[in-house]
N, CA, C and O of each residue as an XYZ file, in Angstrom:
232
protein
N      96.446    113.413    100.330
C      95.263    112.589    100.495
C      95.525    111.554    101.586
O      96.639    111.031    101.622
N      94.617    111.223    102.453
C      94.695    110.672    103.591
C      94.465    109.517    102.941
O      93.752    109.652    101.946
N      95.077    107.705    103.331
C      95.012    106.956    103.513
C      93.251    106.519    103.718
O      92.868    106.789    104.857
N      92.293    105.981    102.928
C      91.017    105.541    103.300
C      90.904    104.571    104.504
O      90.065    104.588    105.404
N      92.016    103.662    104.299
C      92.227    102.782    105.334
C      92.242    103.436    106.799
O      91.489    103.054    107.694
N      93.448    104.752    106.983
C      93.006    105.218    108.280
C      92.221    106.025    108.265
O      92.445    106.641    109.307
N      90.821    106.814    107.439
C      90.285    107.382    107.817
C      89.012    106.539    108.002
O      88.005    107.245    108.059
N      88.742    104.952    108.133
C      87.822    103.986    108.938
C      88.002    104.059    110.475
O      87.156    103.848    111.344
N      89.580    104.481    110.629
C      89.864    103.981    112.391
C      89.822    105.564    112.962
O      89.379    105.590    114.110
N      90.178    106.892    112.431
C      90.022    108.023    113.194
C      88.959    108.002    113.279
O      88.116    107.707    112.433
N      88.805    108.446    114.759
C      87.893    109.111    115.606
C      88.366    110.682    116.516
O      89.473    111.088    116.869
N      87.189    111.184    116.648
C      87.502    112.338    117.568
C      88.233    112.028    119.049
O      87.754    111.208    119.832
N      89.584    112.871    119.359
C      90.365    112.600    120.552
C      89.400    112.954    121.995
O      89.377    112.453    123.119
N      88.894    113.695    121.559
C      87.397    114.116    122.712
C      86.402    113.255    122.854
O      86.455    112.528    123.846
N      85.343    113.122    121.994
C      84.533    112.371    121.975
C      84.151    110.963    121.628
O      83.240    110.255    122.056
N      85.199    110.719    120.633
C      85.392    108.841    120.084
C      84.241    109.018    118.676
O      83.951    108.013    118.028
N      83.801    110.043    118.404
C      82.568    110.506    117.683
C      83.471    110.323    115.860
O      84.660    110.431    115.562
N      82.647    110.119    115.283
C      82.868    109.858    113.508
C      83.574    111.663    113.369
O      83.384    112.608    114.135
N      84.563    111.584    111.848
C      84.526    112.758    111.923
C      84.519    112.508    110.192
O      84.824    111.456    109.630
N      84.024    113.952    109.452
C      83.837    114.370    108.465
C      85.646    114.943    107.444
O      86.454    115.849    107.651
N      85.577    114.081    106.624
C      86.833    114.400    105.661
C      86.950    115.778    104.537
O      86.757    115.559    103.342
N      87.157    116.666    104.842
C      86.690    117.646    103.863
C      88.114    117.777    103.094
O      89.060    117.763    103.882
N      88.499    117.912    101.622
C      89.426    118.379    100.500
C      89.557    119.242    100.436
O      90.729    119.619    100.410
N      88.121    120.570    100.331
C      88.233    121.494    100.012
C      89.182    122.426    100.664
O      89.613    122.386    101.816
N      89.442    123.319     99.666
C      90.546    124.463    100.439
C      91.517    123.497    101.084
O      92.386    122.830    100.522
N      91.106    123.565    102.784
C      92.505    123.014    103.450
C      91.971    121.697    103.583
O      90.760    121.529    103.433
N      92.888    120.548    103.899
C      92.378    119.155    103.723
C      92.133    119.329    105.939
O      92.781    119.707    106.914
N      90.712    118.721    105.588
C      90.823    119.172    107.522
C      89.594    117.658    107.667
O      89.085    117.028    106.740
N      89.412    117.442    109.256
C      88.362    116.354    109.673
C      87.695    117.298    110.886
O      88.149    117.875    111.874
N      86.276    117.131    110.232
C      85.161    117.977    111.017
C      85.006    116.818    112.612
O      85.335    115.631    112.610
N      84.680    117.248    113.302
C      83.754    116.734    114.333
C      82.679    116.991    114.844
O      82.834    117.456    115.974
N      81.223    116.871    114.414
C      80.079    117.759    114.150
C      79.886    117.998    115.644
O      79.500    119.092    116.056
N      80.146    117.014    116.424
C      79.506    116.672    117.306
C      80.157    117.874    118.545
O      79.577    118.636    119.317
N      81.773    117.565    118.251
C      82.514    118.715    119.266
C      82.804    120.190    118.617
O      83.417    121.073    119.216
N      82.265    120.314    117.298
C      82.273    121.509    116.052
C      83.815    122.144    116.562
O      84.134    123.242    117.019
N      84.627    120.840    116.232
C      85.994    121.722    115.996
C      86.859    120.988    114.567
O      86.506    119.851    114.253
N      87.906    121.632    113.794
C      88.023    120.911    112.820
C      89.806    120.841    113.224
O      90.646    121.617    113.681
N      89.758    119.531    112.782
C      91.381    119.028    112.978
C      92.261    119.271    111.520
O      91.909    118.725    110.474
N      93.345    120.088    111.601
C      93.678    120.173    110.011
C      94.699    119.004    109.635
O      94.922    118.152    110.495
N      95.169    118.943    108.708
C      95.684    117.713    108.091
C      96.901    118.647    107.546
O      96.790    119.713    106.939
N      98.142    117.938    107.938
C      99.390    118.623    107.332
C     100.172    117.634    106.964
O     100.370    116.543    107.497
N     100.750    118.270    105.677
C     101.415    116.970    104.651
C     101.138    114.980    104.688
O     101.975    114.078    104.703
N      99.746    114.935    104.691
C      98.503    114.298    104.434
C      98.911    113.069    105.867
O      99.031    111.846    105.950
N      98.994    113.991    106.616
C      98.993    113.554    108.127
C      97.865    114.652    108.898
O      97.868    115.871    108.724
N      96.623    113.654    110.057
C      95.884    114.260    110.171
C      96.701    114.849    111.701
O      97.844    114.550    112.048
N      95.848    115.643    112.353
C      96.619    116.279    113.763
C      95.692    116.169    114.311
O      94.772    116.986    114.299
N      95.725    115.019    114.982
C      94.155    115.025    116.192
C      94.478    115.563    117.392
O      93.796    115.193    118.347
N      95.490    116.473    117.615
C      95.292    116.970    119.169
C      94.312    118.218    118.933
O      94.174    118.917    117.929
N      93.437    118.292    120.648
C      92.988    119.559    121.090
C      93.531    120.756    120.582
O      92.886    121.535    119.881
N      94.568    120.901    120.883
C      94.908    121.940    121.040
C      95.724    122.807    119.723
O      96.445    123.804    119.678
N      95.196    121.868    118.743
C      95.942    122.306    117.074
C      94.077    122.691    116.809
O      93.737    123.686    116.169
N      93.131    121.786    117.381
C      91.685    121.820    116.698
C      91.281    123.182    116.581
O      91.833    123.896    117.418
N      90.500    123.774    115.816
C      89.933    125.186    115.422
C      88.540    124.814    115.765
O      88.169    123.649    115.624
N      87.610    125.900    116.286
C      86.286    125.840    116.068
C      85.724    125.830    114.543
O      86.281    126.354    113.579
N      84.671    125.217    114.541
C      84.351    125.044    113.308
C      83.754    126.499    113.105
O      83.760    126.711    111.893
N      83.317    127.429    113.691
C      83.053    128.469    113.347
C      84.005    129.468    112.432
O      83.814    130.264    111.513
N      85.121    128.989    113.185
C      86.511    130.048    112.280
C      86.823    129.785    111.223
O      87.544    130.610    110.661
N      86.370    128.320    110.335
C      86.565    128.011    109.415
C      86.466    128.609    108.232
O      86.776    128.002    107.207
């Protein structure tokens, strides 16, 4: 479980845009705006590009 405290200050590394906290299944942060999802590993989030998935593959 991510820290509430830092999930006030993440933002998208692309856009600076809000992102969405999802639990389910894999713990991941949506970015509606750039529709890619950042996954979260051992309740550390991974905001680079280049880990991000389209939100389609989800």
């Amino acid at each position: 479980m991510i820290d509430p405290r830092l999930l006030e200050i993440l933002v998208c590394p692309r856009c600076k845009g809000e992102l969405e906290y999802r639990t389910e299944g894999n713990e991941s942060l949506i970015c509606k705006k750039c529709a890619v999802v950042f996954p979260v590993r051992d309740d550390i989030p991974v905001m680079l590009m280049d880990e991000a998935v389209p939100v389609k593959s989800q």
